[in-house]
C-alpha positions as CSV (number, residue, x, y, z in Angstrom):
1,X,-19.0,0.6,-43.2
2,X,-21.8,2.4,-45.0
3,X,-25.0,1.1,-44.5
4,X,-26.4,-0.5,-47.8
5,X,-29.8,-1.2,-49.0
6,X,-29.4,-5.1,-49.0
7,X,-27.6,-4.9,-45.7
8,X,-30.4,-3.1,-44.1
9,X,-33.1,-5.7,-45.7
10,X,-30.6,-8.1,-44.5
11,X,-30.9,-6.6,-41.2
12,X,-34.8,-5.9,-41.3
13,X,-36.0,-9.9,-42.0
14,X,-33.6,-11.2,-39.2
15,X,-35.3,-8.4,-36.5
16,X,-39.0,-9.4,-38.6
17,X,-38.6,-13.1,-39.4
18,X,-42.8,-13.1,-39.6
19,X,-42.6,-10.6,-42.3
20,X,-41.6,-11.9,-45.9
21,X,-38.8,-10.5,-47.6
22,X,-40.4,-8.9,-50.8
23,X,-42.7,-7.4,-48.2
24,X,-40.0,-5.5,-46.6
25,X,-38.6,-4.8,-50.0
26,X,-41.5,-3.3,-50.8
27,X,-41.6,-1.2,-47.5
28,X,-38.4,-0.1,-47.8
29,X,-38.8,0.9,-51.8
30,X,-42.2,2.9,-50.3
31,X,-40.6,5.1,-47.6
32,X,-37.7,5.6,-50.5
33,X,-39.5,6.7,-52.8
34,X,-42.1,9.4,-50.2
35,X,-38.8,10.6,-49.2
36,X,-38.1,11.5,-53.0
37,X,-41.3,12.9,-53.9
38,X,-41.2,14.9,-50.9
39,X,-37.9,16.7,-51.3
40,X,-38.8,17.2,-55.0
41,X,-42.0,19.4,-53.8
42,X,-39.2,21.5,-51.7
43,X,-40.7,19.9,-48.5
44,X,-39.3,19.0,-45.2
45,X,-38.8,15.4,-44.2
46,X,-38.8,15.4,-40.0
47,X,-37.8,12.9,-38.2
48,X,-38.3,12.9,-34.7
49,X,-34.8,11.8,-32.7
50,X,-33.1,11.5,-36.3
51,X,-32.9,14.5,-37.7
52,X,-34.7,16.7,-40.7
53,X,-33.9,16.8,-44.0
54,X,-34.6,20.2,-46.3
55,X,-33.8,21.2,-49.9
56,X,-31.9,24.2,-50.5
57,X,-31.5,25.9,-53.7
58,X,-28.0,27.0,-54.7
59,X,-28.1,29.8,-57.1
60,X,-26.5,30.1,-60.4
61,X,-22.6,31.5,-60.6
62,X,-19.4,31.1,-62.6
63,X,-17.1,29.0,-61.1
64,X,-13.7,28.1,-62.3
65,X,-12.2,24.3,-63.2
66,X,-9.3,23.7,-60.8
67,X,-7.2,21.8,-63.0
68,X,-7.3,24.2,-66.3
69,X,-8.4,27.4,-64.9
70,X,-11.1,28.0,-67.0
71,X,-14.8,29.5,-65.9
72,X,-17.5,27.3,-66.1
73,X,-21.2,28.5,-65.6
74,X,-22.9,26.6,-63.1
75,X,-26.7,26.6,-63.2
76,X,-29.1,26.5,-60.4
77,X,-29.7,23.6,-58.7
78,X,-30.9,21.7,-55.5
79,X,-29.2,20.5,-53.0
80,X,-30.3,18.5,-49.6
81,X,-29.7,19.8,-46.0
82,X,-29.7,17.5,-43.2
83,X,-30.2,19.0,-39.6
84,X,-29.4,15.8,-37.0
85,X,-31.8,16.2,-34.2
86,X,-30.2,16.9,-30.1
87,X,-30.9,13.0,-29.3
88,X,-29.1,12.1,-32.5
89,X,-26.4,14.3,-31.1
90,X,-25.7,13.7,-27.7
91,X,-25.8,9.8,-28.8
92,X,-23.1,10.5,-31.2
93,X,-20.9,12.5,-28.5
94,X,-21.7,10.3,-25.8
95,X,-23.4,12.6,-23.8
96,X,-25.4,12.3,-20.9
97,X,-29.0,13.5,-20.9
């Protein structure tokens, strides 16, 4: 199951029961939102035993539509890179430090 913004306010105000809900809203909408502004300026978003996340920009081209066969210009545009950190990764596979 796919981790959902409600779920993980859900999740955040059992953990937090001192902390009101619209204040973890608020929280959550915050660090949302730095995240955003911060992959719009082409920076990097590191964080330590998660991972980092980067923008790339994938160039311009002339691709072709699958179903029809036709080429289609594709313009320039960002995309986001996610790096998972070695903690991250040896948690995943299980592996001892």
């Amino acid at each position: 199951m796919a981790i959902v913004k409600s779920n993980l306010l859900k999740q955040l105000s059992k953990n937090y029961p001192n902390f009101l809900k619209k204040d973890l809203d608020k929280f959550i909408n915050i660090i949302l939102k730095e995240f955003k502004n911060t992959l719009k300026r082409n920076e990097r978003i590191e964080l330590r035993g998660f991972g980092v996340f980067s923008t790339n920009i994938q160039k311009a081209r002339i691709s072709r539509n699958p179903k029809t066969g036709e080429k289609v210009n594709t313009p320039e545009k960002k995309t986001i890179n996610f790096k998972m950190a070695k903690d991250l990764f040896k948690r995943l596979n299980d592996e001892k430090e």
